[in-house]
Phi, psi and omega in degrees: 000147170306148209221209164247042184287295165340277180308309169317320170283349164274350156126349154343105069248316215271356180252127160284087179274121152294147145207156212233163194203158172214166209211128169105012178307324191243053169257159166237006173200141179087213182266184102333111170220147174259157171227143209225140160197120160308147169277138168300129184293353184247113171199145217216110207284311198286325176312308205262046208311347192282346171316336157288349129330334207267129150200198191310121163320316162320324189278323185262135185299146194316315188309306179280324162304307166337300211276359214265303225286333166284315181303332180284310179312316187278328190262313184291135160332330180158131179225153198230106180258102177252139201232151178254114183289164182316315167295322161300316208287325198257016186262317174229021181078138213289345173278305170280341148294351123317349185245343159268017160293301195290326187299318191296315154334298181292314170319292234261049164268166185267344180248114180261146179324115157307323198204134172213138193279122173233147181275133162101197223240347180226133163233175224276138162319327174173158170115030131283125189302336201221162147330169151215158165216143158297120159255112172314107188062032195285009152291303205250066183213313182284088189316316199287322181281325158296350180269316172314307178309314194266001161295319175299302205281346202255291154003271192301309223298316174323293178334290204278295217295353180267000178257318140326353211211325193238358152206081172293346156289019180228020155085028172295293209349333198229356148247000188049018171120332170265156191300055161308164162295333165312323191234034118304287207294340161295310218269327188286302198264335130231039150111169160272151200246179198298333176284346199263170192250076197308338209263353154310182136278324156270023193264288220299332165322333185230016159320000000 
């Protein structure tokens, strides 16, 4: 389970440690997003027990994020959402819109960061208010970066579901964007929408 090793070793309590994370990266229609969350200088497992909750978002059922992602909004120093839209996305491609999700996350915190944990193996050339360091699964390793993932996914999912509503044919509601067969076959039977991510392949294929 995610832990504090990390942040410690960066000097947390006495550090204001972030961590940022971003979500829809294999998606083919909406945006791209990130989540930014300062650790609270005080945590405490036995006051939070849900806090042995908190992992890779991926792991956690939509039901424990719904429940998760307010309680972190109340307890963290500060959280943050930056999200890169489809037109960034197909403009300069989902790697580097990703990471401008996560700069824009980290920025738009309220608090600025001693240091921020970013998941995965690279990190944005520039445009972080602080140092970074990349950690590799650094969801299931970081409290501060699994609490960002499920704030981020909790988001996006909210999102696509207001999109669900302005194109009810391709079923986000229920894959949010990623390639399912529900949504090849939706995508088959009526084209690509405003939303959708051209600059894929399996997008651009039916172009």
């Amino acid at each position: 389970m995610p832990n504090l090793e990390y942040e410690c070793q960066l000097g947390f309590p006495n550090v204001r440690v972030a961590g940022v994370d971003e979500v829809g990266r294999g998606c083919i229609a909406g945006p791209v997003v990130a989540g930014a969350v300062i650790l609270p200088s005080c945590i405490d497992f036995d006051q939070d027990p849900w806090l042995h909750e908190v992992d890779d978002s991926k792991k956690m059922s939509a039901e424990q994020r719904d429940r998760i992602a307010p309680l972190i909004y109340r307890w963290a120093s500060s959280v943050a959402i930056g999200v890169a839209s489809v037109e960034e996305i197909d403009q300069i491609n989902i790697f580097h819109a990703s990471h401008l999700a996560l700069v824009r996350a980290a920025c738009a915190l309220g608090v600025v960061p001693s240091h921020v944990l970013v998941d995965g193996k690279f990190l944005p050339k520039k445009g972080f208010p602080a140092p970074a360091t990349a950690v590799i699964k650094g969801d299931q390793k970081c409290l501060s970066i699994a609490a960002a993932s499920i704030v981020a996914k909790v988001w996006r999912d909210a999102y696509m579901l207001e999109l669900d509503r302005q194109f009810p044919a391709y079923g986000f509601s229920q894959h949010k964007g990623y390639p399912t067969p529900q949504h090849a076959r939706a995508l088959k039977a009526v084209g690509i929408s405003a939303v959708h991510r051209r600059s894929f392949k399996t997008v651009s294929a039916l172009a």
